[in-house]
DOBA-370393 format. One record per residue (C-alpha): residue in one letter; chain; x, y, z. Coordinates in Angstrom, 1 decimal. Example, Ala and Ser with C-alpha at 12.3 -4.5 7.8 and 13.67 -1.06 7.14 Angstrom:
  residuo  cadena       X       Y       Z
        A       A    12.3    -4.5     7.8
        S       A    13.7    -1.1     7.1
This chain:
  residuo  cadena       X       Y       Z
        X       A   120.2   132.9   102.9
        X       A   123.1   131.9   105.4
        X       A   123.7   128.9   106.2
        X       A   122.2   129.0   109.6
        X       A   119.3   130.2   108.2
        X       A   119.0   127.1   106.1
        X       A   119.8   124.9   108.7
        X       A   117.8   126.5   111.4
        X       A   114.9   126.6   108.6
        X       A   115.4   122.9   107.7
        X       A   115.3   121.9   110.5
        X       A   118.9   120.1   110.8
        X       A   122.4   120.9   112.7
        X       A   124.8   122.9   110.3
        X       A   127.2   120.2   110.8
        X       A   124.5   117.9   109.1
        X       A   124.2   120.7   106.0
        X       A   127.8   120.9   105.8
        X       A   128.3   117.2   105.2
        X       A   125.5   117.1   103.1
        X       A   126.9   120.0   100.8
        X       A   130.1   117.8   100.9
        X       A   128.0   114.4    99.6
        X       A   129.4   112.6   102.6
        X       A   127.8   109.4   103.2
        X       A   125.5   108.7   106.1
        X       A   123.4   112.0   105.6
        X       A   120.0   110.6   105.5
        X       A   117.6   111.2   102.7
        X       A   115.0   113.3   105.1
        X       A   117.9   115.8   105.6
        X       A   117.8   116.6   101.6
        X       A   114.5   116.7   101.4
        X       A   114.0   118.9   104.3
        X       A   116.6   120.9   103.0
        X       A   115.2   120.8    98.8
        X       A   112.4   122.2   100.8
        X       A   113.5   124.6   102.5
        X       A   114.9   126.2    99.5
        X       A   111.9   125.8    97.6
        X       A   113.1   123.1    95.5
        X       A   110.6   120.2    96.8
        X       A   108.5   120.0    93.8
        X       A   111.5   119.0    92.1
        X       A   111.3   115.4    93.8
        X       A   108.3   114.6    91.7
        X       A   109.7   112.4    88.8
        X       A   111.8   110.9    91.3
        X       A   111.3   107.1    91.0
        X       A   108.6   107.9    88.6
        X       A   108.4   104.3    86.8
        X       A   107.6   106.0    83.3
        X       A   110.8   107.9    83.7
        X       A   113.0   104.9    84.5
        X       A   114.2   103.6    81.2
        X       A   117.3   102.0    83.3
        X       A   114.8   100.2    85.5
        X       A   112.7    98.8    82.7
        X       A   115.7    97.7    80.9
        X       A   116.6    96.0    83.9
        X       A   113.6    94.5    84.6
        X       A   113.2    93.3    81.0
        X       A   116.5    91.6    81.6
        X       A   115.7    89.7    84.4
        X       A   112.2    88.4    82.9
        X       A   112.2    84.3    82.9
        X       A   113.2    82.6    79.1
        X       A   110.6    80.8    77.6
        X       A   111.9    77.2    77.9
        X       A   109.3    75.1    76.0
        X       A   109.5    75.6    72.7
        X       A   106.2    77.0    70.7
        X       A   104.5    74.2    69.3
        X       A   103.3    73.7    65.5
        X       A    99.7    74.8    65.1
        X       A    97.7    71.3    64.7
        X       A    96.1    71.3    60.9
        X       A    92.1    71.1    62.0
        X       A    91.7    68.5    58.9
        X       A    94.6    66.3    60.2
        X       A    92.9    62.5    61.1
């Protein structure tokens, strides 16, 4: 496939698939999708952001989960008067 084709078939300008096959920044996220679809690569996107899949995410989010602050009081002994 040339890359008109692909362009034409995803929808985009080639300048817009050029810069994207570059990784320039401000290509917008549609224009790889578009274009992951166009090539028959969409169903690839599906563990994307999957939250079973993000170990860094988790770990990050265990991180930032508050600290217990009281401490953990002694059982009471139930034949105490």
């Amino acid at each position: 496939m040339s890359i008109a084709d692909l362009a034409t078939k995803a929808g985009i300008n080639r300048n817009t698939l050029n810069a994207l096959e570059l990784g320039k920044h401000g290509v917008s996220t549609g224009a790889y999708v578009t274009v992951l679809w166009a090539l028959g690569l969409d169903k690839t996107l599906d563990a994307v952001a999957h939250p079973d899949a993000d170990t860094h995410g988790k770990t990050l989010e265990a991180s930032r989960r508050p600290v217990r602050v009281r401490k953990a009081q002694k059982p009471k002994n139930e034949y105490d008067f």
